[in-house]
C-alpha positions as a Markdown table, in Angstrom:
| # | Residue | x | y | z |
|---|---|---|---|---|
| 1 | Unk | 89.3 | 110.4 | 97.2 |
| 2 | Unk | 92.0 | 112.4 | 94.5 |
| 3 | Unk | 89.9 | 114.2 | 92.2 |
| 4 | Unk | 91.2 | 112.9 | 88.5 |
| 5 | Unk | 93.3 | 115.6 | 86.1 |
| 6 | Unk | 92.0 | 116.6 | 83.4 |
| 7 | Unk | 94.6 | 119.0 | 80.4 |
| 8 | Unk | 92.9 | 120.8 | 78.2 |
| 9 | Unk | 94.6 | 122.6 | 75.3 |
| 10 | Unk | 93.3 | 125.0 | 72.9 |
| 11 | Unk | 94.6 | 127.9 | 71.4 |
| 12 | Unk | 91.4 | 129.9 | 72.3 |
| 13 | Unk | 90.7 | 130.9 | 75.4 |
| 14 | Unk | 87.4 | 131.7 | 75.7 |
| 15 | Unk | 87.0 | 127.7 | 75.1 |
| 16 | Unk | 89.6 | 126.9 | 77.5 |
| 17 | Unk | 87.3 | 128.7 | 80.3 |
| 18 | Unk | 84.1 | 127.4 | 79.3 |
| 19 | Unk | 85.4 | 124.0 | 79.5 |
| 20 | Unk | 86.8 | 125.0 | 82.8 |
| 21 | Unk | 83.7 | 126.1 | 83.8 |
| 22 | Unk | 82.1 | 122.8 | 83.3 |
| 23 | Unk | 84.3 | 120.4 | 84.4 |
| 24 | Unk | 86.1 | 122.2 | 87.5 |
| 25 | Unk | 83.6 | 119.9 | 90.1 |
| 26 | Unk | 84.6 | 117.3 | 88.8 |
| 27 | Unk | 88.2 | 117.7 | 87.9 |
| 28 | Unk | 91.4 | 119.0 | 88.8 |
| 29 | Unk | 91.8 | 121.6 | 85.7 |
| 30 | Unk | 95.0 | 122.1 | 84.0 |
| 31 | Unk | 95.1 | 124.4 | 80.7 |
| 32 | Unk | 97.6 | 124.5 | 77.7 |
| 33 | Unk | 97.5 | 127.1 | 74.9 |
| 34 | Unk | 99.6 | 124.8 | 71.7 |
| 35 | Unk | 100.8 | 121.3 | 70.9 |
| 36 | Unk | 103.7 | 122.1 | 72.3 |
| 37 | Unk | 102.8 | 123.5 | 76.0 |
| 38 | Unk | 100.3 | 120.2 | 76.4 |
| 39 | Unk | 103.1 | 118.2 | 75.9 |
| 40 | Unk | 105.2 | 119.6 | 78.5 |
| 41 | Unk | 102.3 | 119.9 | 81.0 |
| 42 | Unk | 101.5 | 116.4 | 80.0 |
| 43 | Unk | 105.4 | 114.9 | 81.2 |
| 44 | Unk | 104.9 | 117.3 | 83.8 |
| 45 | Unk | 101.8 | 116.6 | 85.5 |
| 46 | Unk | 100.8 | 113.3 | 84.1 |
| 47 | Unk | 96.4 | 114.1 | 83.4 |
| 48 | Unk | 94.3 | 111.5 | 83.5 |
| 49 | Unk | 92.9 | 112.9 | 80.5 |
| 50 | Unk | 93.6 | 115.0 | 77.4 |
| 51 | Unk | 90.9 | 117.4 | 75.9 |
| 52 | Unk | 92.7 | 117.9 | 73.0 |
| 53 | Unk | 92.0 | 121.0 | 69.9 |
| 54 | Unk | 92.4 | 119.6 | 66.6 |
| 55 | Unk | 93.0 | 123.4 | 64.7 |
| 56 | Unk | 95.9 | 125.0 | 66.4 |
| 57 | Unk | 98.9 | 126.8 | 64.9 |
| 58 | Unk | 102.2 | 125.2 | 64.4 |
| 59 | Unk | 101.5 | 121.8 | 66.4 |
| 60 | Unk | 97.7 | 120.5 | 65.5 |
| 61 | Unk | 96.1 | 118.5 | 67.4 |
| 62 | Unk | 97.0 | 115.8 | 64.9 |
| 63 | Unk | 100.7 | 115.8 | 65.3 |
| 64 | Unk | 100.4 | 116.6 | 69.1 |
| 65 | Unk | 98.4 | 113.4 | 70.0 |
| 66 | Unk | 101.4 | 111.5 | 67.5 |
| 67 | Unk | 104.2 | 113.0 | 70.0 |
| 68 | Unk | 102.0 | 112.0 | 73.0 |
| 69 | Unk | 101.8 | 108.4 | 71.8 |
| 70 | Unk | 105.2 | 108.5 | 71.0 |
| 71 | Unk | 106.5 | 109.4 | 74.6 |
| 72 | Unk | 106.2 | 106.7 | 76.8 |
| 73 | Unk | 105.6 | 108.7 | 80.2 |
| 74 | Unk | 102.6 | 110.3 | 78.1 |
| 75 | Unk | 101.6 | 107.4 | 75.5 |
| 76 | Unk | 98.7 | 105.7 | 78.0 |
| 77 | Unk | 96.4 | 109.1 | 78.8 |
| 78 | Unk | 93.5 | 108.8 | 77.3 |
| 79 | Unk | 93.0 | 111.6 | 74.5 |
| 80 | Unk | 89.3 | 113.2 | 73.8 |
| 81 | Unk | 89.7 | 115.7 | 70.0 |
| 82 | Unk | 87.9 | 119.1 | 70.7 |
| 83 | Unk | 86.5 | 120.0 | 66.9 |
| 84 | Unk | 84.4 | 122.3 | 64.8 |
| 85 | Unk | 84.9 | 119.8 | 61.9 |
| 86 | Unk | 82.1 | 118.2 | 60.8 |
| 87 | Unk | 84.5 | 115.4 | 58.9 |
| 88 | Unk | 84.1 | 111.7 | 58.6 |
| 89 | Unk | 87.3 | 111.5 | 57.6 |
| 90 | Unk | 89.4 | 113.7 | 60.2 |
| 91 | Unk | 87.7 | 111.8 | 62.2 |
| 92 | Unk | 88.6 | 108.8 | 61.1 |
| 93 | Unk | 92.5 | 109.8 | 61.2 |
| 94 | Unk | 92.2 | 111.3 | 65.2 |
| 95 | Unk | 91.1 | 108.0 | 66.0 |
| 96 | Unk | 93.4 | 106.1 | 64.1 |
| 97 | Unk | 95.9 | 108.5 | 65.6 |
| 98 | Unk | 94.9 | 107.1 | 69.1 |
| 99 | Unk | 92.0 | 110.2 | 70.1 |
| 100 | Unk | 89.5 | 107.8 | 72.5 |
| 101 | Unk | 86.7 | 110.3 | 71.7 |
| 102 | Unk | 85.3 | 113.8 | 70.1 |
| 103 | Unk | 83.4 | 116.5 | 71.5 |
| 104 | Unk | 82.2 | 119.0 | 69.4 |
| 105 | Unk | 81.6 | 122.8 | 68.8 |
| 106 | Unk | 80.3 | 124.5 | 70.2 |
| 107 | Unk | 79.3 | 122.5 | 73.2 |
| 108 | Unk | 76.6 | 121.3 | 74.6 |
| 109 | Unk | 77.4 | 120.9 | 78.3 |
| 110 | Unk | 75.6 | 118.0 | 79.2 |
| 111 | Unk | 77.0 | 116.2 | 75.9 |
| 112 | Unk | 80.6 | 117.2 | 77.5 |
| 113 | Unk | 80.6 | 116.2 | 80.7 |
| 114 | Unk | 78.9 | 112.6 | 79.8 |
| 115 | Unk | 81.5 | 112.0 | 77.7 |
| 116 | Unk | 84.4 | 113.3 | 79.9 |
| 117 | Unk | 82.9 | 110.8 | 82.7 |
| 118 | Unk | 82.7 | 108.0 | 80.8 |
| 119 | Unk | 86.4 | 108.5 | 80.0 |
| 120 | Unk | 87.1 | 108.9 | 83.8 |
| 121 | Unk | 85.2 | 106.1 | 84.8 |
| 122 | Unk | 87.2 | 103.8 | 81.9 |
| 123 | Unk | 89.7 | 105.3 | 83.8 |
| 124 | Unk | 88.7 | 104.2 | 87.5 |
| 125 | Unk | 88.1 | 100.9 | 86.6 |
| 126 | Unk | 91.5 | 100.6 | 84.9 |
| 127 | Unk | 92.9 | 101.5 | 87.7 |
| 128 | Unk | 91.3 | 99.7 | 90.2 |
| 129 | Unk | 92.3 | 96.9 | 87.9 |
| 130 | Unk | 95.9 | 97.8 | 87.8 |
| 131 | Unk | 96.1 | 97.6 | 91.8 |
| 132 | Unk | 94.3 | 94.5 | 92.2 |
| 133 | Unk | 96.2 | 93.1 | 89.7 |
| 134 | Unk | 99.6 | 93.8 | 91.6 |
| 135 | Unk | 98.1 | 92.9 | 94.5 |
| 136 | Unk | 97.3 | 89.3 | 93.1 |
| 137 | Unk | 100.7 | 89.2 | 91.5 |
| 138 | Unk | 102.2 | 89.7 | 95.5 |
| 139 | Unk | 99.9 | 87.5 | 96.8 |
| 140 | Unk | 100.8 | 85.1 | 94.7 |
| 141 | Unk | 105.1 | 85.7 | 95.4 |
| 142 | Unk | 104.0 | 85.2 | 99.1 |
| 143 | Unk | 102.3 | 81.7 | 98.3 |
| 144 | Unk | 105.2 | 80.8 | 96.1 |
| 145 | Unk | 107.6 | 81.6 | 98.9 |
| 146 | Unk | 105.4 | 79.9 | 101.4 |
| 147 | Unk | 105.0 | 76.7 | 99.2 |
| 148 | Unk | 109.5 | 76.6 | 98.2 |
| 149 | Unk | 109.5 | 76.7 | 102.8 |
| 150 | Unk | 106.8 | 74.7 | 103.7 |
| 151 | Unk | 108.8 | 72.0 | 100.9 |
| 152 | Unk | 112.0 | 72.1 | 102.5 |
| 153 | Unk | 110.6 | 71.9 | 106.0 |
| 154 | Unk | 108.2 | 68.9 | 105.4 |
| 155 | Unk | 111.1 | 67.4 | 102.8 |
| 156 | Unk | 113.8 | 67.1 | 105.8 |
| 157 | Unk | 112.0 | 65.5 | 108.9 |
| 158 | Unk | 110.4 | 63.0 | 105.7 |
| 159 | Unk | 114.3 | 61.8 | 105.2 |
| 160 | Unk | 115.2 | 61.2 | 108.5 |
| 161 | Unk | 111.9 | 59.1 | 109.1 |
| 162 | Unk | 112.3 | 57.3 | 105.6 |
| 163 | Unk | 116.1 | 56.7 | 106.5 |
| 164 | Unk | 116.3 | 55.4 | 109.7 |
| 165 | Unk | 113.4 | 53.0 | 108.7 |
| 166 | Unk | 114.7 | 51.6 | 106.3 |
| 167 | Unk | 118.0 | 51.0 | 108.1 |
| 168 | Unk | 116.4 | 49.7 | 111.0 |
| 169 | Unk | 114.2 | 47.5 | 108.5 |
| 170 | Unk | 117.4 | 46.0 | 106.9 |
| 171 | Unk | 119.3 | 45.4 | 110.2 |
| 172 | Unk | 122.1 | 48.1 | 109.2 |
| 173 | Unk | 120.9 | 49.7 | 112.9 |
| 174 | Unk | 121.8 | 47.9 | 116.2 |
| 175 | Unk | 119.8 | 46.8 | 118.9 |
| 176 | Unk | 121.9 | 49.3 | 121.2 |
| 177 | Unk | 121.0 | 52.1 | 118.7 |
| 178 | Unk | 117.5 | 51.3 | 117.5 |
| 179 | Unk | 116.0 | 53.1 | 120.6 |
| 180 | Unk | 117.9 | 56.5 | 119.4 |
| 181 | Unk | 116.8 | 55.9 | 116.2 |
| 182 | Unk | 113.0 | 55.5 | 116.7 |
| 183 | Unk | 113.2 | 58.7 | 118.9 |
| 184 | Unk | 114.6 | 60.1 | 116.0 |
| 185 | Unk | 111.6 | 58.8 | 113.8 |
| 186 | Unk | 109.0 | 59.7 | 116.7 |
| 187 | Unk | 110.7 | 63.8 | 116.9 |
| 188 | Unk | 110.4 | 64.0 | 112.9 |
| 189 | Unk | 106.8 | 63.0 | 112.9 |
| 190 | Unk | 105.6 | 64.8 | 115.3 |
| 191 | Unk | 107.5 | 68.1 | 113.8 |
| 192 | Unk | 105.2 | 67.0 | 110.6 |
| 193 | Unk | 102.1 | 66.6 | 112.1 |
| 194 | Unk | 102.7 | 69.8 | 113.4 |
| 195 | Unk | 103.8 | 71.7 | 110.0 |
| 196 | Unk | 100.2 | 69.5 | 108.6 |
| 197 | Unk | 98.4 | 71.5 | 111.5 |
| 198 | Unk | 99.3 | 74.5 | 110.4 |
| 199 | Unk | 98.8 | 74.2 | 106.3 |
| 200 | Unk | 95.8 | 72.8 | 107.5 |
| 201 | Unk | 94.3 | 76.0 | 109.7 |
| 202 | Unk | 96.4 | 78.4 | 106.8 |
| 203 | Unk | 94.0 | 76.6 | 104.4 |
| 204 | Unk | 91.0 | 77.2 | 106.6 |
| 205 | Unk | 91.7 | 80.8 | 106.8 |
| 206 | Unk | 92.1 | 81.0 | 102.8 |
């Protein structure tokens, strides 16, 4: 199974390792050291997920996650806000801002890597979601198609037994030419019996 990606960005590297440190079983580790480099890495590896500084100079963490949302190759990865902050209302705004979680300083390793797999769980599941969902969405064409064939086939043999008995029911058919006729009307049935048969053992299998 592909281990997930994980970015993590911080200016300091001394965090940047310890996080490393604790999430390199888990994770296929990529680092970033500004707003700018995570974006880059971000378009250019496409993370699962983000582990995002909030202080960092020139691009915070703030305006970083806003250019992330704002690129659509980057706006769905899931963002977690690395902070020393202890403040309701930064926090507030990183969530607003899109941030799925915080973890703060300094760390507590267990608290980081239960919150880093629930995000990559989420993840998983999401996945798994997506697929299934295309893979209903195909099904689903195939059955369609099916259906529109299955129509046409049943529809013309229906005609030609419909037709010619009603013809040979209003005397518009000759005696001469009733015998092709009902051969006509026996070959169509039998052709749908046969296409019944097979909906029939398709439905079974279903």
């Amino acid at each position: 199974m592909t281990q997930p990606k994980i970015l993590l960005v911080d200016d300091e590297k001394a965090n940047l390792k310890v996080l490393s440190a604790l999430l390199k079983n888990d994770a296929e580790i990529s680092m970033a050291i500004s707003g700018q480099q995570a974006i880059d890495k971000s378009l250019a590896l496409n993370p699962d997920l983000i582990l995002l500084d909030v202080i960092m100079p020139k691009m915070d963490g703030f305006e970083t996650i806003q250019k992330l949302k704002s690129i659509a190759a980057t706006s769905q990865i899931p963002v977690i806000f690395i902070t020393g902050l202890n403040s309701p209302e930064k926090e507030k705004l990183g969530l607003t801002l899109g941030a799925v979680d915080y973890i703060y300083k300094p760390f507590n390793s267990e608290v980081v890597k239960a919150r880093v797999a629930t995000q990559l769980e989420i993840i998983r599941q999401r996945k798994e979601l997506q697929q299934l969902s295309q893979e209903l969405a195909h099904a689903s064409e195939i059955k369609s198609r099916f259906l529109a064939n299955m129509s046409h086939e049943i529809r013309t043999p229906l005609t030609a037994v419909i037709g010619y008995a009603e013809s040979i029911l209003a005397g518009e058919i000759d005696a001469q030419e009733q015998y092709n006729a009902i051969s006509i009307i026996n070959n169509s049935g039998q052709h749908l019996l046969s296409l019944l048969n097979d909906i029939l053992d398709i439905s079974k299998v279903e």
